[in-house]
N, C-alpha and C positions, 0 to 999 in steps of 0.2 A: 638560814641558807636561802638564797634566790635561787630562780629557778634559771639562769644562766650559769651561775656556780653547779649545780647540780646535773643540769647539760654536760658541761664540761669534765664533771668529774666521771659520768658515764661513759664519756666518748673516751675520755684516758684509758678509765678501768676496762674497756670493751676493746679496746687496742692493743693493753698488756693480753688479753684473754685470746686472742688473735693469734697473735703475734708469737704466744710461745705456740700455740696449740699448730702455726704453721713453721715454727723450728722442732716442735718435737713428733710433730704428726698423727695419725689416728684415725679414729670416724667420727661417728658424728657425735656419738656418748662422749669421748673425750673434749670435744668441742664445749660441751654443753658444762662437761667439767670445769675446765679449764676458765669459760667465763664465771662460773660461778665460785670460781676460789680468787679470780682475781678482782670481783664485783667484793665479794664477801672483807677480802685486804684490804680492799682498797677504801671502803666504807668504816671499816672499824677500826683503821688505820688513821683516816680521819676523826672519826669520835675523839679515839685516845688522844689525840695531838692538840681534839681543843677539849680535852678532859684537863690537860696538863700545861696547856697554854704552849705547846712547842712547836717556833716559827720556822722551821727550814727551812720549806720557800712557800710562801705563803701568796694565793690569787685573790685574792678579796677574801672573799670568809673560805676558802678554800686552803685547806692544808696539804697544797698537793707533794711537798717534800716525802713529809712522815708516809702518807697515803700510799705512793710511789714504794716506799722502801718496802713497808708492810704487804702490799700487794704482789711486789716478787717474790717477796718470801712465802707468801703461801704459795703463791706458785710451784717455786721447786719443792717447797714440804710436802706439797699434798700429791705430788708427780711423785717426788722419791717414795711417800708412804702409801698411796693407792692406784700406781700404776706401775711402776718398777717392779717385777719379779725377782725372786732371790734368785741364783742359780746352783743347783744340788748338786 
């Protein structure tokens, strides 16, 4: 991985973490959240893609397809499972 690939993939994944955490709002804990599950998708989301060799859209050694997918989804997993309350 170069360190422009790796720029890039920070500034995407810090953008998703952004971005939701300014459509679903909060303080500053959930900020800290919110990048840290979208940092966390967005990284292991790349692993697996070039674990598996899967090109969806691919930047140089960057698999920012799969990356992208896996990073929203932790997004809303980890909103629905550790910040959503039930209601009784």
């Amino acid at each position: 991985m170069t360190l422009p690939a790796f720029v890039l993939g920070a500034t995407v994944a810090t953008l998703f973490g952004a971005a939701f955490h300014l459509w679903r709002g909060g303080n500053l804990g959930r900020l800290l959240l919110y990048m840290g599950l979208a940092w966390g998708g967005f990284w292991a989301g790349h692993w697996l893609a070039a674990q598996m060799n899967w090109g969806l859209f691919r930047v140089g050694p960057l698999f920012l397809g799969i990356a992208t997918l896996i990073s929203l989804g932790t997004l809303f997993a980890g909103h629905w499972l550790l910040v959503v309350q039930p209601k009784v």
